[in-house]
Structures are given as structure tokens and as C-alpha cells.
N, C-alpha and C positions, 0 to 999 in steps of 0.2 A: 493476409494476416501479418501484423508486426510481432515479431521476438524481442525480449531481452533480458540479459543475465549480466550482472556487473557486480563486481563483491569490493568488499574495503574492509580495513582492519582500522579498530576505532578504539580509542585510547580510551577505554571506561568498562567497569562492569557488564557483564551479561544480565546482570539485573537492573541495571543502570538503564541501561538499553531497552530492556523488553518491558521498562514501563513506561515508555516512550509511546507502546503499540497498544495500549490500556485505553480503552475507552475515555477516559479522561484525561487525557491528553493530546487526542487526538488533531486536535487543532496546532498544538506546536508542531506535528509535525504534517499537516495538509490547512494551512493559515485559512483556503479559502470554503473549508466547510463550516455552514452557519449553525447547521445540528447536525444532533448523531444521534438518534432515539432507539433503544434496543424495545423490537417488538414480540422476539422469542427466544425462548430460554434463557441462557445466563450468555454473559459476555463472554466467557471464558472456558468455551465448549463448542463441539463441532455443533452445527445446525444452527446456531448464533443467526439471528436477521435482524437487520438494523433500520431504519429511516435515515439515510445519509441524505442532508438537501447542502449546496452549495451554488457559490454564481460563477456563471457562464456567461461572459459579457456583462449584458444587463438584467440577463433573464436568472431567476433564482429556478433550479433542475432539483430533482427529488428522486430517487434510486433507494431501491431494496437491496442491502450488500448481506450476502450470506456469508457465513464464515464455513471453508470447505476442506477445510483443515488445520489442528492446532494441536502446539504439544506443549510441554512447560515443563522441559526436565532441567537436571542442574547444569547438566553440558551443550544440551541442545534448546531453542527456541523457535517455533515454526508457528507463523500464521499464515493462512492462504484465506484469498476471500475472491469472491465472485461477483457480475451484478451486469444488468443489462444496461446499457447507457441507449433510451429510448428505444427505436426503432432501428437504429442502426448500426449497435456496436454490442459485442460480449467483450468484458474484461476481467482479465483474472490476474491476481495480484499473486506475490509468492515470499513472504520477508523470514531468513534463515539466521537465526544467530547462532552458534558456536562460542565456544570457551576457548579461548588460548591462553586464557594465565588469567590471574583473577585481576587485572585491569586492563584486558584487551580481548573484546570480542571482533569474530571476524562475521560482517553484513553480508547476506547473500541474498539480491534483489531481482528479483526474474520477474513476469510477467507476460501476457500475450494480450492484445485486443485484434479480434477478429469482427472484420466487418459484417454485418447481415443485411443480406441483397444488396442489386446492385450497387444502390447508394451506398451505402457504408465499405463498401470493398472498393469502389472508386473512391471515397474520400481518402481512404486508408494509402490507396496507390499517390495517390496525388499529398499527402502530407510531406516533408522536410525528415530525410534522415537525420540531418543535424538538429535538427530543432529538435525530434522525440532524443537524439542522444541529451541534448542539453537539460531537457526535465527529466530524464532517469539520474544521472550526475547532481543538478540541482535538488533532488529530492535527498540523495544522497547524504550530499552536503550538509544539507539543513539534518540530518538523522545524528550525525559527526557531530554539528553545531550544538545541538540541543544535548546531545548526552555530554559533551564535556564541560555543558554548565550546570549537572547536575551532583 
């Protein structure tokens, strides 16, 4: 299983921010998803499932993402969401906003992907710790980027 937890203090809104995580947006901040189709309940409630398809090399990949927790107060912002990536991997997302002064929220970005069976537990072994550090930072980034052009 890979871990990860990395936070940042971002120079914008906690509202600013958390409509970054709004369905309709979702492409500014993950460029390479081509849909997001909500297939149950509301966006913006636990049990949320979506049609998330994006490309993978050359192949366009399709994924059920459930949303597995969500809060929307005025101090706190939590979205957690889930989803099996094929046959070989669980992924669970974890995005924390907080309030520090009304133009500075602090990102708390955690996650796990656990491999299932042996192939995805050896792919998992055999990936680049730098390389996953670099797209947890880079996703980051681009969360930094896009709220301070809002």
C-alpha cells in the first residue's frame, strides 16, 4: 500500500478553494478527466457516485468514484472519495480545507492506493517514490495555482 499526507497554506479563500472541488470544476484541477457524470444523489452529499472517465496513455479508463465523506462548514471543508482503478488497485482520496484568516486556507491532501492481488501489489512495489511524490506536490500546485486565479 502507498500513503500520503502533505498540507500547504494557500493564499485564497476557504470558499475560493472549495469550489475548486465542485463538480464543475473538476477538470481545472485533474486536466486529464474527459467526464465527470453524477449517477447518484446530489454532488454534494455523502453516497455521491460519479462516472469519472479519463486517459491513460492512449486508452480512455471509466471508474465509479463514490464520495465517502463530505462536510461543508464555515471552518472546515472535507471531501474523501473512493474508487477501484480496474482490477488492480483501491484508491481513496482525502482533500481537508481549514480556515486560517479569511484569505488563507490550509490544503490537507492524504490519500492511499492499495494494490489488489498480486499484480497490483507488485506494480505498487515496483512504482518510483519520487515520481508518486512528484504528482501529490504537482496536484498540489496546480490546487495553489488555480485558487489564486480565482
Amino acid at each position: 500500500m502507498v500513503k500520503w499526507k502533505e498540507e500547504m497554506t494557500i493564499d485564497a479563500s476557504i470558499d475560493n478553494v472549495w469550489s475548486l472541488f465542485q463538480d464543475e470544476n473538476i477538470q481545472k484541477l485533474m486536466p486529464k478527466v474527459e467526464e465527470h457524470i453524477l449517477l447518484e444523489n446530489s454532488p454534494d452529499q455523502l453516497g455521491a457516485k460519479h462516472a469519472q472517465s479519463y486517459h491513460e496513455g492512449n486508452q480512455l479508463q471509466t471508474y465509479i468514484v463514490e464520495t465517502v465523506g463530505y462536510e461543508d462548514l464555515p471552518e472546515k471543508k472535507l471531501k474523501q472519495t473512493q474508487f477501484d482503478m480496474g482490477q488492480s488497485f483501491q484508491v481513496f482520496y482525502s482533500f481537508t480545507l481549514l480556515k486560517e484568516g479569511e484569505n488563507q486556507t490550509r490544503l490537507i491532501y492524504e490519500g492511499t492506493n492499495k494494490g489488489k492481488g498480486l499484480m497490483g501489489k507488485a506494480m505498487l512495489l515496483s512504482g518510483s517514490k519520487k515520481t508518486r511524490q512528484q504528482t501529490v506536490t504537482a496536484f498540489m500546485e496546480r490546487v495553489r495555482d488555480e485558487a489564486l486565479k480565482l
